[in-house]
Legacy VTK file of the C-alpha trace (Angstrom):
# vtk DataFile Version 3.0
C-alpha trace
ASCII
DATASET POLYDATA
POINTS 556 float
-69.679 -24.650 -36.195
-67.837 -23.336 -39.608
-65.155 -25.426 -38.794
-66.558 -28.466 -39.040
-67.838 -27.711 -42.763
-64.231 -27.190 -43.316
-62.828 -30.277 -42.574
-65.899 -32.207 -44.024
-64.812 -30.586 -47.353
-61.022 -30.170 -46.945
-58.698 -31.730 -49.639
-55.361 -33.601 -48.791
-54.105 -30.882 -51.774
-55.075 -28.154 -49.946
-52.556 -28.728 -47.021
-49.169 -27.580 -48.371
-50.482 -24.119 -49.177
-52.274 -23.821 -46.251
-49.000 -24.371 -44.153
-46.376 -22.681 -46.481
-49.290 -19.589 -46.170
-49.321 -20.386 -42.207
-45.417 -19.896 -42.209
-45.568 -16.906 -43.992
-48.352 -15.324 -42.519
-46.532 -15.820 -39.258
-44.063 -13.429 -40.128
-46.091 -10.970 -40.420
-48.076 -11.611 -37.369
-45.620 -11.527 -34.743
-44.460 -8.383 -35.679
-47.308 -6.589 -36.115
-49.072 -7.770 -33.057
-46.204 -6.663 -30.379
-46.173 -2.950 -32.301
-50.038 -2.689 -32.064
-49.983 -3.543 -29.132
-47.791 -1.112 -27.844
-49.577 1.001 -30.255
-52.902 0.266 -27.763
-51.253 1.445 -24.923
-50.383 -2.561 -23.891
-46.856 -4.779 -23.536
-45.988 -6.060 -26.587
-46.512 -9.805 -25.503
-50.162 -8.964 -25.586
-50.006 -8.589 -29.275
-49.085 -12.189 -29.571
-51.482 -13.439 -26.869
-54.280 -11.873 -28.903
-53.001 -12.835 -32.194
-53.477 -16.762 -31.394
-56.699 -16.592 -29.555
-58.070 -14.786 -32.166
-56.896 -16.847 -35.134
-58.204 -19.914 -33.108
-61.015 -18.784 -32.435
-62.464 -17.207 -35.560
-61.454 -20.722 -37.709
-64.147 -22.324 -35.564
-66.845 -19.674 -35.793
-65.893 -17.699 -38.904
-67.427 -18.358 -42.209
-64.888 -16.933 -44.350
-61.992 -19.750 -45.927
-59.416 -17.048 -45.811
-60.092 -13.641 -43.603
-57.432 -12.992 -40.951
-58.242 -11.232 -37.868
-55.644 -9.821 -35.194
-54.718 -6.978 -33.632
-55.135 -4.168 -35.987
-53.892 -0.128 -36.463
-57.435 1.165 -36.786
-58.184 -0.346 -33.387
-54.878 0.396 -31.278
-55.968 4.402 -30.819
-59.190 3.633 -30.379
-57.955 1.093 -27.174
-55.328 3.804 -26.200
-57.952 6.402 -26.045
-59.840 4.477 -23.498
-57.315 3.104 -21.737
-54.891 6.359 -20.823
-58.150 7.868 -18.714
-58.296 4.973 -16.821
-54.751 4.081 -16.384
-52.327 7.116 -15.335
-48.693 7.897 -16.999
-46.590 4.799 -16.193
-49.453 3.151 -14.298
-49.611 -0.683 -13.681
-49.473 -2.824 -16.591
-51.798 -5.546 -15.706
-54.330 -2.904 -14.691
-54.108 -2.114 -18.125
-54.098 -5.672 -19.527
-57.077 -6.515 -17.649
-59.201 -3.160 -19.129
-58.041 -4.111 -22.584
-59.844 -8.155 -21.964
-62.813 -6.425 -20.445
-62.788 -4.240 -23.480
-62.456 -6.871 -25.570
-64.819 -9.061 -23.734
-67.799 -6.306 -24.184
-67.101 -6.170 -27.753
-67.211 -10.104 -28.322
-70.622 -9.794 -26.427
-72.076 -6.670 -28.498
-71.014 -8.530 -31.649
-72.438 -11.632 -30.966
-75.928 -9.821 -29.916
-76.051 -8.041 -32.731
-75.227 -10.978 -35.070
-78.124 -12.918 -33.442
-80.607 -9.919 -33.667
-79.570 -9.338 -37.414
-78.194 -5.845 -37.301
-75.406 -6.430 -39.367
-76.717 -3.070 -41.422
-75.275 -0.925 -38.673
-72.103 -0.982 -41.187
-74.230 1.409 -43.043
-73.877 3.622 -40.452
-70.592 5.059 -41.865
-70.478 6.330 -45.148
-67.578 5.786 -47.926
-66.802 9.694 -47.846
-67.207 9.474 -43.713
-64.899 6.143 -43.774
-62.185 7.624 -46.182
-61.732 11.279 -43.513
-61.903 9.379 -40.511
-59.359 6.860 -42.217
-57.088 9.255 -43.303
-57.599 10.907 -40.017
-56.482 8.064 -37.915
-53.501 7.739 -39.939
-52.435 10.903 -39.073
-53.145 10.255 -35.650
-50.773 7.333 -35.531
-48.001 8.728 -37.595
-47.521 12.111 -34.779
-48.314 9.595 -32.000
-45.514 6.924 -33.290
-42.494 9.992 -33.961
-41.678 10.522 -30.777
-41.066 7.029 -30.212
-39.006 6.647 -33.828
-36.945 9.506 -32.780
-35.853 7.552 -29.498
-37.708 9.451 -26.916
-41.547 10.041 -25.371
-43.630 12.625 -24.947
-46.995 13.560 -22.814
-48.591 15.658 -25.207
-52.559 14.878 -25.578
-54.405 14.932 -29.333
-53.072 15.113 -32.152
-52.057 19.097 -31.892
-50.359 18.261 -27.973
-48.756 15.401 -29.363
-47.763 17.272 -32.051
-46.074 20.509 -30.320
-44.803 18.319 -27.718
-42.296 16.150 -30.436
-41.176 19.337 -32.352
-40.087 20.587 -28.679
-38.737 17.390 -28.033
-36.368 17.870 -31.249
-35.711 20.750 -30.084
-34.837 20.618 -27.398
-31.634 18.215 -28.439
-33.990 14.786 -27.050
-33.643 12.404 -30.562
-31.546 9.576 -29.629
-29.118 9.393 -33.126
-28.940 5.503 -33.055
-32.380 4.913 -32.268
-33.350 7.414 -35.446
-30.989 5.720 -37.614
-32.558 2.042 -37.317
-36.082 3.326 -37.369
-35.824 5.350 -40.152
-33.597 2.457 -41.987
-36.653 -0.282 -41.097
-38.940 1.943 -42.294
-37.313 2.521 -45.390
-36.871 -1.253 -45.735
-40.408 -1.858 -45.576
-41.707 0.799 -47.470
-39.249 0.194 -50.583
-39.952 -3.594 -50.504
-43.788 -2.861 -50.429
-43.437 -0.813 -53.373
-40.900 -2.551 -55.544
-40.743 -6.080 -54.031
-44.017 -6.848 -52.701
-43.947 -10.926 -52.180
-40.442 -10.257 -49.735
-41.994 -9.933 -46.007
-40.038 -6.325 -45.879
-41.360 -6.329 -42.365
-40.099 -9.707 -41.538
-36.661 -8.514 -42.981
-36.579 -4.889 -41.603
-37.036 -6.364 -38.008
-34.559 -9.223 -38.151
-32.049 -6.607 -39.869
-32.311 -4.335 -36.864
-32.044 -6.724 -34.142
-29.019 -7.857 -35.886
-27.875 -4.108 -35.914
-29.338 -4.001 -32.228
-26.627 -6.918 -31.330
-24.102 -6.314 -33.490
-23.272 -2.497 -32.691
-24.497 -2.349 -28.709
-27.133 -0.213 -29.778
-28.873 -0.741 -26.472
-25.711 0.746 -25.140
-26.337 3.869 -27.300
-29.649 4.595 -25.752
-31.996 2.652 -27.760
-34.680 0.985 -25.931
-35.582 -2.712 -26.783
-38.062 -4.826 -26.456
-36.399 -6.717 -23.532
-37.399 -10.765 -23.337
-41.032 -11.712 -23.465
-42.363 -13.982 -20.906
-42.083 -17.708 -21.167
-45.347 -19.587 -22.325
-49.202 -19.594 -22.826
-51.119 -17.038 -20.863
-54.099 -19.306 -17.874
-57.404 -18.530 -18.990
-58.059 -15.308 -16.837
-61.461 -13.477 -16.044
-60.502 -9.941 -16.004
-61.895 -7.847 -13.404
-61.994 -3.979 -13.369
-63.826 -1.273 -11.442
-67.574 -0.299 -11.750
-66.909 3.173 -12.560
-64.858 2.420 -15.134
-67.370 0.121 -17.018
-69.428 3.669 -18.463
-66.306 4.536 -20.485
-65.329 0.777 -21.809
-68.609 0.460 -22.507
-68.691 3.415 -24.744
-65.366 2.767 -26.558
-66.502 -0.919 -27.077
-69.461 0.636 -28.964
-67.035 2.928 -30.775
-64.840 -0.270 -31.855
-68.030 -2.331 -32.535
-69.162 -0.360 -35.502
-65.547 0.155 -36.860
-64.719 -3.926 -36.274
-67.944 -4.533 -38.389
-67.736 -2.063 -40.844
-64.267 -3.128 -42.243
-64.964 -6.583 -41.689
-68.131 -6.568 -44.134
-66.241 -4.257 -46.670
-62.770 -6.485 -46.580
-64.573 -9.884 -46.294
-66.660 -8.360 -49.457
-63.461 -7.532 -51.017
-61.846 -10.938 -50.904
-65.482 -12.915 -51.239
-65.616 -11.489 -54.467
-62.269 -12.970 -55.664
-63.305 -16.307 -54.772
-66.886 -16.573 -55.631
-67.840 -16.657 -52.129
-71.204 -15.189 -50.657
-71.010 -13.073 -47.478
-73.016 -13.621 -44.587
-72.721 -10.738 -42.392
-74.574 -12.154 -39.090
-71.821 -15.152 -39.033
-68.874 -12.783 -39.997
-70.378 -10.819 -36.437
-70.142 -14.501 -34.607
-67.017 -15.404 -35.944
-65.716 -11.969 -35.094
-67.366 -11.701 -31.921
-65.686 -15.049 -30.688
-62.534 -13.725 -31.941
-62.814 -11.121 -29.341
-64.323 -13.356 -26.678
-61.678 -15.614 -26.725
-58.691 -12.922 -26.936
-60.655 -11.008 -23.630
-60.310 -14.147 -21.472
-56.575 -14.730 -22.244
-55.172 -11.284 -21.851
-55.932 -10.225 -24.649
-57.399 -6.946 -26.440
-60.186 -6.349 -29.176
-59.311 -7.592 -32.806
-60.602 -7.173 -36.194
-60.494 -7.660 -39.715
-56.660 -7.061 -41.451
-57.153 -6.551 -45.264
-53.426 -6.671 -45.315
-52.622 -9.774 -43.452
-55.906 -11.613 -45.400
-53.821 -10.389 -48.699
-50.531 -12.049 -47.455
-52.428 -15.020 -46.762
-54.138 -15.245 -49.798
-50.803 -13.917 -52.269
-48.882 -17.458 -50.383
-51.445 -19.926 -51.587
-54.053 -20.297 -48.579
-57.243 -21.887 -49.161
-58.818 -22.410 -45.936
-58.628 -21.674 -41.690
-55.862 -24.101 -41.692
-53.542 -21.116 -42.142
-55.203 -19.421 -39.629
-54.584 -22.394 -37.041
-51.068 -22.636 -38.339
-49.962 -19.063 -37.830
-51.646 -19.667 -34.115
-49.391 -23.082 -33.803
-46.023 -21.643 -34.684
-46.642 -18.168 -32.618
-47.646 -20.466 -29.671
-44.143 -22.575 -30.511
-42.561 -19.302 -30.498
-43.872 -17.995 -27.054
-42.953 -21.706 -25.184
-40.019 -22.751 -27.057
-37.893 -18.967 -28.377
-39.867 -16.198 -26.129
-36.027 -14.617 -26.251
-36.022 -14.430 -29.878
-37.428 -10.874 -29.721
-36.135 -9.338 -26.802
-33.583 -7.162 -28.809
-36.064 -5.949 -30.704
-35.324 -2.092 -30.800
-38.762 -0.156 -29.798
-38.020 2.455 -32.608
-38.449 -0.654 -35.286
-42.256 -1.518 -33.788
-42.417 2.827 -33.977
-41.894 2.023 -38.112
-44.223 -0.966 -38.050
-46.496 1.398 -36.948
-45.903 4.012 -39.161
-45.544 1.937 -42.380
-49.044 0.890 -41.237
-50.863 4.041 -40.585
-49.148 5.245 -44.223
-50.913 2.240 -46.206
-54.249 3.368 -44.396
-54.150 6.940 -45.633
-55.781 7.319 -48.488
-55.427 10.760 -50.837
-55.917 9.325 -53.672
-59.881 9.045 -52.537
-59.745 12.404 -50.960
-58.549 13.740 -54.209
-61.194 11.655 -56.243
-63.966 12.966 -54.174
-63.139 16.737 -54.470
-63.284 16.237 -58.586
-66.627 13.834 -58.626
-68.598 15.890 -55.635
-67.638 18.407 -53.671
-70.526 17.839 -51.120
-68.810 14.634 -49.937
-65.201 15.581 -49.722
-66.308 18.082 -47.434
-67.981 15.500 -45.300
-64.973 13.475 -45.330
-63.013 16.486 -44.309
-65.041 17.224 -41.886
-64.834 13.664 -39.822
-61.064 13.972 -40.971
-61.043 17.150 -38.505
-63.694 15.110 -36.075
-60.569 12.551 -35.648
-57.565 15.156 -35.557
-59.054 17.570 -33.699
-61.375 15.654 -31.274
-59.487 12.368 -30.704
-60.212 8.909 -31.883
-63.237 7.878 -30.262
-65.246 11.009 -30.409
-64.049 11.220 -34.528
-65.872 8.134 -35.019
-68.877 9.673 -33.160
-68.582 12.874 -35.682
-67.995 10.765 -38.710
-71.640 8.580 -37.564
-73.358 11.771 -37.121
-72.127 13.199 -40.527
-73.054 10.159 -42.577
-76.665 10.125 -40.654
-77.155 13.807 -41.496
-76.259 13.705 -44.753
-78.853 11.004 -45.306
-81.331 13.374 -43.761
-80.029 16.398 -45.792
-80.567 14.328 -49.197
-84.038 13.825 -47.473
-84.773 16.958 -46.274
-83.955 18.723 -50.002
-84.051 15.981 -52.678
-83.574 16.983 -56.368
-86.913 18.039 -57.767
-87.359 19.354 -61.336
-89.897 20.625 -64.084
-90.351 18.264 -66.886
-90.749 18.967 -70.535
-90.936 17.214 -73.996
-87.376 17.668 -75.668
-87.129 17.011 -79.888
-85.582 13.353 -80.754
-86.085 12.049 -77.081
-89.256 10.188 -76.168
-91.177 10.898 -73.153
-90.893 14.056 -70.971
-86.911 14.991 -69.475
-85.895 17.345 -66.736
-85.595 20.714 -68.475
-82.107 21.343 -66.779
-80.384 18.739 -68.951
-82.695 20.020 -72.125
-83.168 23.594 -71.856
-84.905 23.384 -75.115
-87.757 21.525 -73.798
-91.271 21.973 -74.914
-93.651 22.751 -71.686
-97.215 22.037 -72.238
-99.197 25.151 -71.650
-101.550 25.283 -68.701
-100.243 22.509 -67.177
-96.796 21.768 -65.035
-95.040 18.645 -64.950
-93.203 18.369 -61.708
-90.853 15.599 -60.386
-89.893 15.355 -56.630
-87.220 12.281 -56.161
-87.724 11.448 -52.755
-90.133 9.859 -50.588
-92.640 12.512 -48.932
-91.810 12.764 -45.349
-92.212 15.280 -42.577
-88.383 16.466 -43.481
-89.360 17.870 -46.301
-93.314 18.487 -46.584
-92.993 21.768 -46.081
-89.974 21.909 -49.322
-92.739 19.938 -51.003
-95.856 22.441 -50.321
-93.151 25.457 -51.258
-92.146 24.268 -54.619
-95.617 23.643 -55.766
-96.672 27.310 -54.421
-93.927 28.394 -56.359
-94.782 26.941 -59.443
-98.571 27.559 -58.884
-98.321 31.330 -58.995
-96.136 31.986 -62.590
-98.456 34.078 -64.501
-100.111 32.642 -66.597
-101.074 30.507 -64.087
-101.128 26.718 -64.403
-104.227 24.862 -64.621
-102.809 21.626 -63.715
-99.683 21.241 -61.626
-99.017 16.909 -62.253
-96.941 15.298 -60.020
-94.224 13.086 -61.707
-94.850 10.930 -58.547
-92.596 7.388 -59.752
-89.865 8.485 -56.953
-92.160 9.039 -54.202
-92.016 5.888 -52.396
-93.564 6.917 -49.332
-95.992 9.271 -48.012
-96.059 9.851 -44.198
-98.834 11.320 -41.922
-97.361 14.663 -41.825
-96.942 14.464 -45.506
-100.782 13.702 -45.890
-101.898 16.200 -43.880
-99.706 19.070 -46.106
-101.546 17.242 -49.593
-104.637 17.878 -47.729
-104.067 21.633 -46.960
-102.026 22.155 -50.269
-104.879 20.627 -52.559
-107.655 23.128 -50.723
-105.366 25.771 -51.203
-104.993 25.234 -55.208
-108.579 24.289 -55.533
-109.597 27.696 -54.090
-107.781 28.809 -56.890
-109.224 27.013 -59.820
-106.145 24.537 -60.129
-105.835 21.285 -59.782
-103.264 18.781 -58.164
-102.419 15.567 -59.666
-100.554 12.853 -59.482
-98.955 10.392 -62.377
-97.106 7.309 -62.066
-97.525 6.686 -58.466
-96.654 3.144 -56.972
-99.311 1.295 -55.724
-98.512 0.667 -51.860
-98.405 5.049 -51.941
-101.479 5.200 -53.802
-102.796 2.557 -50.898
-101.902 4.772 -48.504
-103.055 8.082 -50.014
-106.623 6.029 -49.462
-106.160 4.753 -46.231
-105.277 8.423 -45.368
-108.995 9.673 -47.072
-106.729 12.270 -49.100
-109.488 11.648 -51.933
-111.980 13.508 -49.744
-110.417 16.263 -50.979
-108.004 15.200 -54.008
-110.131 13.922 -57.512
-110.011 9.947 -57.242
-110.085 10.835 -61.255
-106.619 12.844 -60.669
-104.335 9.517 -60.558
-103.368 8.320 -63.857
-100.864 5.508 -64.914
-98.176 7.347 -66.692
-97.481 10.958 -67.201
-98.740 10.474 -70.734
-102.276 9.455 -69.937
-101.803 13.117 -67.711
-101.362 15.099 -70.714
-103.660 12.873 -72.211
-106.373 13.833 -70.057
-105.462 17.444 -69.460
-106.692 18.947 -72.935
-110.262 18.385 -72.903
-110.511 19.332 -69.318
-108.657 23.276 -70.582
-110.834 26.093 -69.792
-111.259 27.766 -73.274
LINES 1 557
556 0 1 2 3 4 5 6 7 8 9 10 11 12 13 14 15 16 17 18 19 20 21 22 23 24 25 26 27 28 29 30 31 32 33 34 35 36 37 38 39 40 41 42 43 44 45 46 47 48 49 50 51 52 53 54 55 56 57 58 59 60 61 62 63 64 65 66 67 68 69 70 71 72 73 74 75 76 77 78 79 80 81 82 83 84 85 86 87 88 89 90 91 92 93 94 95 96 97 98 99 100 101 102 103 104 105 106 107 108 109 110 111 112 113 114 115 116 117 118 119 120 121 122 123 124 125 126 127 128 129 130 131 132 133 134 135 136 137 138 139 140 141 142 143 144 145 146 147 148 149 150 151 152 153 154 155 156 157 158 159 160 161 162 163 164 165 166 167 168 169 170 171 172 173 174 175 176 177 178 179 180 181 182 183 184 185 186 187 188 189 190 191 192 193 194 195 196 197 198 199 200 201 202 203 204 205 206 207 208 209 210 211 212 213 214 215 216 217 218 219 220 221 222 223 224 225 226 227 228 229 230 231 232 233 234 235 236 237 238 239 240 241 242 243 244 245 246 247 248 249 250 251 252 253 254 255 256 257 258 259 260 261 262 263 264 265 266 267 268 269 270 271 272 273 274 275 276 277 278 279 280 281 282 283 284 285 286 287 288 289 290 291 292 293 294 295 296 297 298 299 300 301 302 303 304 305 306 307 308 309 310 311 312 313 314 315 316 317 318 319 320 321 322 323 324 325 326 327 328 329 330 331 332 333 334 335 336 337 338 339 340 341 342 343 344 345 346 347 348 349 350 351 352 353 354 355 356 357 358 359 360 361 362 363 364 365 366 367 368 369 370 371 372 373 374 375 376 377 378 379 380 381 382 383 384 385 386 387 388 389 390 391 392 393 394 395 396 397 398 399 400 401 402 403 404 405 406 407 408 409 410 411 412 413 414 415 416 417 418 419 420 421 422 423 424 425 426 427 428 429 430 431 432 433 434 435 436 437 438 439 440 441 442 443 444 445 446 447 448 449 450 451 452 453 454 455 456 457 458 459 460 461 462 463 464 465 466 467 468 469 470 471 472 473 474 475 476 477 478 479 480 481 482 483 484 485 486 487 488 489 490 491 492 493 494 495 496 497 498 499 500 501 502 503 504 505 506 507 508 509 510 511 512 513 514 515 516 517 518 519 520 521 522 523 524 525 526 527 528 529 530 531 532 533 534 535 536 537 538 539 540 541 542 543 544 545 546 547 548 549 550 551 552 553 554 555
């Protein structure tokens, strides 16, 4: 287990950062948790639940000294959106406690499976430009989803349009509690001015302590703002959840949705904060420590967890060095929930509304958006379009649109890679793609072509096309040479087309040939028998020995 490596190596030094870091990572934690986890759809107390089984839990199996996993923004819609189907308006809590552990339960398990077959590379499965829209979607999500509630009053709208319509009617309609605007607005503007100008001061810690001061102080509860109300007393009893069988199709399928999001921003953020530290990451134990995480939070009413970049930064701005913070924010939250559970119960619910919000603001991301649109247009439209996916569609089938969009664009740069005519340009050695030198000298009789992809059945036929393109310019070509160094692959269907393509030319007097080809593709063009029908002789080195060879083969 990683935590034994820990304590093998751990320095007597180390131990008053770790706890100062504990301290003040616990500030942000308890916070946090309860508002995304009424953010999931879940009682707040569930947040802090989660919070310490997970922290536990990942300092034994994680491998990173300083990640922090917990309850986290990009999750809670994603848990919401399967657990409102299943659970109707103002249904039973527990039922919805217990499909939030099973939830979290069948992510653990999918985690842990996929650490131990090695698919950590299903992170690849999202895309930077797919990431940054469905991102940026989300955050929009959260920010129309959270108003109502900042406003001082709820709403039944469904997606991001219902939920939408249904606050601007609720404003309307004369339904914004004054007092419970006032201190949500105010803690937001707490947090987001101390993030910006005072980062080191926990502005969340201090926006939530100023308005349950404000909450006591001016009867605010008397004014119509709802509260937290007091938490219950201790530790949660280890508890198998149970749920229906019907309802195990649709967990299932969210838990897959959460899955690839859970592993995808751990990789990238335990990349991130590797790099500072000279660590290496190893994915498949990032999935067990992860995975355990959310094993241990499903068994103790808890709900799925992941990777906080933002938390990981607090802990690593106060001076942590190892899981010791980790174990120390669990400690005092634990301390909290048997010794002060009342500390929180005046906790207005607009406040956890600008958690929330100040959250799903330091998600968006324009800035990319805008970066994208000037460096390639092809990819902000992608992320666009899984931006819509999320907004328009809902949470969990915007992560299914962003997937598909990443996989299709990786068959669309397949399907029509770049493919050029070389020539010999003055002052440059070797032969350059005449669209960045125009000038370029062709050598007549013979065309120099470049295809930068593999050769695959998605784009044979764009293949075969492009050489019967260049095969019939008048005067015709003698030799049409294949720039063939970015071909790494040649498929069945592919051979087949060479076959039929290298007939076709030879019927009329010109030849096909190849230049620079790797040697596993040049093992397969013989395993295939394409020199049945393609010149053995037709295979040369580098595009120079091509040319070379061209000139005394020119009909005169």
């Amino acid at each position: 287990m990683e935590i034994a490596g820990t304590l093998r190596g751990y320095r007597r030094e180390w131990l008053p950062r770790d706890l100062v870091a504990g301290v003040v990572l616990t500030t942000l934690l308890v916070p946090q948790g309860m508002a995304y986890a009424e953010l999931a759809g879940l009682p707040a107390i569930t947040g802090l639940y989660t919070s310490v089984l997970c922290l536990l839990a990942y300092a034994v199996f994680g491998p990173s000294r300083i990640l922090v996993l917990g309850p986290d923004s990009s999750l809670g819609p994603m848990i919401a959106a399967v657990l409102l189907p299943l659970v109707v308006a103002d249904g039973d809590p527990a039922k919805a406690v217990a499909l939030a552990s099973v939830l979290a339960l069948m992510v653990g398990a999918m985690l842990t499976v996929a650490a131990v077959a090695k698919l950590g590379f299903v992170a690849d499965l999202l895309s930077r430009p797919t990431q940054l829209g469905y991102v940026n979607g989300l955050a929009l999500t959260i920010l129309i989803g959270q108003l109502p509630k900042l406003f001082g009053f709820s709403t039944d709208g469904e997606g991001l349009i219902g939920e939408a319509t249904a606050f601007v009617r609720g404003v309307a309609a004369g339904e914004t509690v004054p007092a419970a605007l006032a201190i949500g607005v105010g803690g937001l503007a707490v947090i987001l001015v101390l993030r910006r100008w005072a980062p080191k001061v926990p502005g969340i810690l201090v926006a939530v302590l100023g308005a349950i001061l404000a909450t006591v102080w001016l009867g605010l509860e008397e004014r119509g703002v709802s509260v937290v109300g007091p938490l219950p007393q201790g530790f949660p009893p280890f508890t198998i959840p149970s749920v229906e069988w019907s309802e195990l199709g649709l967990l299932a399928a969210g838990a897959l949705g959460i899955t690839l999001v859970s592993v995808t921003d751990t990789i990238s953020t335990a990349s991130t904060f590797a790099a500072r530290s000279g660590q290496e990451v190893r994915g498949n134990q990032e999935m067990i420590g992860i995975g355990a995480a959310n094993l241990a939070a499903g068994l103790f009413q808890g709900f799925p967890v992941s990777t906080s970049g933002s938390r990981t930064a607090v802990a690593e701005s106060a001076g942590a060095r190892t899981q010791v913070t980790g174990l120390v924010g669990a400690g005092a939250i634990t301390l909290l929930l048997v010794l002060v559970p009342g500390l929180f119960k005046d906790l207005p619910q607009p406040m956890l509304a600008a958690v929330v919000i100040a959250a799903s603001l330091s998600l968006a991301d324009a800035a990319g958006m805008r970066r994208l649109w000037k460096q390639r247009r092809v990819e902000f439209a992608l992320a666009v379009a899984a931006f819509l996916g999320v907004a328009l569609f809902g949470v969990l089938p915007g992560i299914a649109v962003a997937v598909a969009l990443s996989v299709l664009n990786v068959f669309r740069r397949a399907w029509w890679p770049y493919h050029t005519v070389l020539g010999r340009a003055d002052g440059v050695a070797g032969y350059h793609d005449v669209r960045s030198y125009p000038d370029a000298e062709l050598v007549p009789g013979l065309v120099l072509f470049r295809f930068d992809a593999p050769l695959i059945f998605a784009n044979a036929r764009t293949f075969r096309d492009e050489i019967r393109h260049l095969s019939r310019a008048e005067p015709a070509p003698e030799w049409i040479v294949v720039a063939a160094e970015p071909i790494t692959d040649i498929d069945t269907t592919a051979a087949d087309m060479l076959e039929d393509l290298d007939q076709e030319l030879n019927a009329r007097g010109i030849s096909l040939v190849f230049a620079e080809m790797k040697d596993p593709v040049r093992t397969k063009i013989d395993r295939y028998k394409l020199t049945r029908t393609i010149d053995p002789a037709h295979f040369y080195p580098t595009i120079e020995d091509a040319v070379g060879a061209f000139h005394p083969h020119r009909r005169t």
